[in-house]
N, C-alpha and C positions, 0 to 999 in steps of 0.2 A: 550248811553245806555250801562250798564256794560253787562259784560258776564257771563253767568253761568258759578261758578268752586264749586265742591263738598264739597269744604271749606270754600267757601265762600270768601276767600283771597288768594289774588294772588301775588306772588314774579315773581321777573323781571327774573328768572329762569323757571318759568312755561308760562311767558310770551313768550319768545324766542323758543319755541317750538312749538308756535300757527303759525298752515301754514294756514295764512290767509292775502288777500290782502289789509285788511283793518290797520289804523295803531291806536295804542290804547298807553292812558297813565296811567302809576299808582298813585294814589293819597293814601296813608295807606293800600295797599294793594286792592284795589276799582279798577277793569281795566272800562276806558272812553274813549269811540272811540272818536276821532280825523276825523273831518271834512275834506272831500277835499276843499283845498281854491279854490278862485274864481279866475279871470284872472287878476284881478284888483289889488290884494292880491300878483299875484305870479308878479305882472309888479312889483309893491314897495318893495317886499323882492329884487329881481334883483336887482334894484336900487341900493338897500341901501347896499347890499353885494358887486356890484361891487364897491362904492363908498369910505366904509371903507376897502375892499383890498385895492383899491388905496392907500389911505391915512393913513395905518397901516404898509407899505413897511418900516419903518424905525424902525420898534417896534416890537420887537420877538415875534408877536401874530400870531394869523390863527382866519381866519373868516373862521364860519360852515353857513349853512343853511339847515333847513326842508328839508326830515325827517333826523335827526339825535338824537339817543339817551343820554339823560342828565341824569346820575343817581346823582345828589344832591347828599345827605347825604354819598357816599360808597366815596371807593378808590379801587385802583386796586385789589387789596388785597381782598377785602369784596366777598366773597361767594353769588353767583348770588341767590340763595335763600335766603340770606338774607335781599336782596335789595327790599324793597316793595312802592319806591317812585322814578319815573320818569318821562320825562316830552319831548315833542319832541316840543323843542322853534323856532319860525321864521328863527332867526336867532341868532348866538353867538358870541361872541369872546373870544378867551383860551390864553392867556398870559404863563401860566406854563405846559409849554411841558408832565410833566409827569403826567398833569389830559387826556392828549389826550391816548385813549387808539384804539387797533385796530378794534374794532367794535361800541363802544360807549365810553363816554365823563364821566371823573368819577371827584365827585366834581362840587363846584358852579365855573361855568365859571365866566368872569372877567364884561364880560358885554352881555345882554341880551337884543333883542329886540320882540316882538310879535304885532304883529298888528291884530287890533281889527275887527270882524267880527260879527254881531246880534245875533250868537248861540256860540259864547264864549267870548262875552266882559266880562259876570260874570265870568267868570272862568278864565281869563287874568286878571282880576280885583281883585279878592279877593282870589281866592286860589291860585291859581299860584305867583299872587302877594307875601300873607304871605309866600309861600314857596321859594320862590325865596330871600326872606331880611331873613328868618331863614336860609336858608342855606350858606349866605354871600357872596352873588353876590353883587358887587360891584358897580355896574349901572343897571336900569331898563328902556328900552323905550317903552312905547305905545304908539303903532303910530294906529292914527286915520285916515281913508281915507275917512270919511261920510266928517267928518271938515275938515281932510288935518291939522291934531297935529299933534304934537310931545311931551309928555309927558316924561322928564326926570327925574327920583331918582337915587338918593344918596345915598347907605348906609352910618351914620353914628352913629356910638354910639349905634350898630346897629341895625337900624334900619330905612327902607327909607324916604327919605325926599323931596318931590318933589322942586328940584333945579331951573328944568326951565319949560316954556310953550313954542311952539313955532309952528308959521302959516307957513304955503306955499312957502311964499317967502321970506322965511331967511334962512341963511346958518346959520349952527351951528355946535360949537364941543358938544363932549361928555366930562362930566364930569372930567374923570379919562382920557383923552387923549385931552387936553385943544390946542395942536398945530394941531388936526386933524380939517378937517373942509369939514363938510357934506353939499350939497348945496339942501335944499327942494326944487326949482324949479326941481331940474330932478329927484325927488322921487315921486312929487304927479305931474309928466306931463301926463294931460289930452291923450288919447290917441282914 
């Protein structure tokens, strides 16, 4: 549910000023609360974050995880009132040091994962999605724990392309990082 602001739009400036414990995303200026995840939700982000640390030690990345702020479209540069699109993703990975900034993430990170939960598959789905392949993130995962997916895209030509599908019990890389390899049994282990 958005928030009332007297203008009705909101910049990631007027955002950051909100002392409030809830965490909220921008979509064109539109602020949308952000769900606490569930148990199940924060067991597969763990997973999946310790997994590609592991697995990313030889590649100048950094894995982020929820909450951390993604301002897409800005750069460091960009005047926090100007920025009226962000987004706090499951999880991330930032290949180019100078999108890491000291409070939040400026620019589309390298690779993106969100897992899907019944009060934001749409919003994983189709906004975040188009917003995610317009801003030129370079991998997208949605990871499903109803089925135990993995839904992999591509940007190419750009624009995403869903490259793989993949169940429970397969290991898999990531597109854009073909020598890493993520093993689903110990993402979707029943607990």
């Amino acid at each position: 549910m958005p928030l009332p602001n007297e203008n009705n739009i909101w910049t990631y400036a007027d955002y950051v000023k909100i002392h409030n414990e809830k965490r909220y995303e921008g979509i064109d200026g539109v602020l949308v609360m952000v769900p606490s995840p569930t148990p199940r939700h924060q067991r597969i982000v763990t997973a999946l974050s310790a997994l590609f640390f592991d697995q990313l030690q030889r590649h100048q990345c950094e894995v982020f995880v929820a909450p951390i702020d993604v301002c897409l479209f800005a750069a460091k540069d960009t005047p926090l009132h100007d920025i009226k699109d962000w987004y706090i993703p499951d999880l991330i990975v930032v290949c180019d040091k100078n999108k890491i900034g000291d409070e939040r993430i400026y620019g589309a990170p390298d690779l993106i994962v969100e897992i899907l939960s019944p009060s934001t598959a749409k919003h994983d789905r189709i906004t975040k999605f188009q917003s995610y392949e317009q801003s030129g993130v370079n991998e997208y995962w949605i990871v499903d724990p109803i089925h135990e997916t993995v839904e992999i895209y591509a940007l190419q030509d750009g624009q995403f392309r869903q490259v793989q599908m993949h169940y429970k019990d397969e290991t898999i890389c990531p597109y854009i990082f073909p020598s890493c390899f993520i093993a689903l049994p110990k993402v979707f282990t029943p607990m």
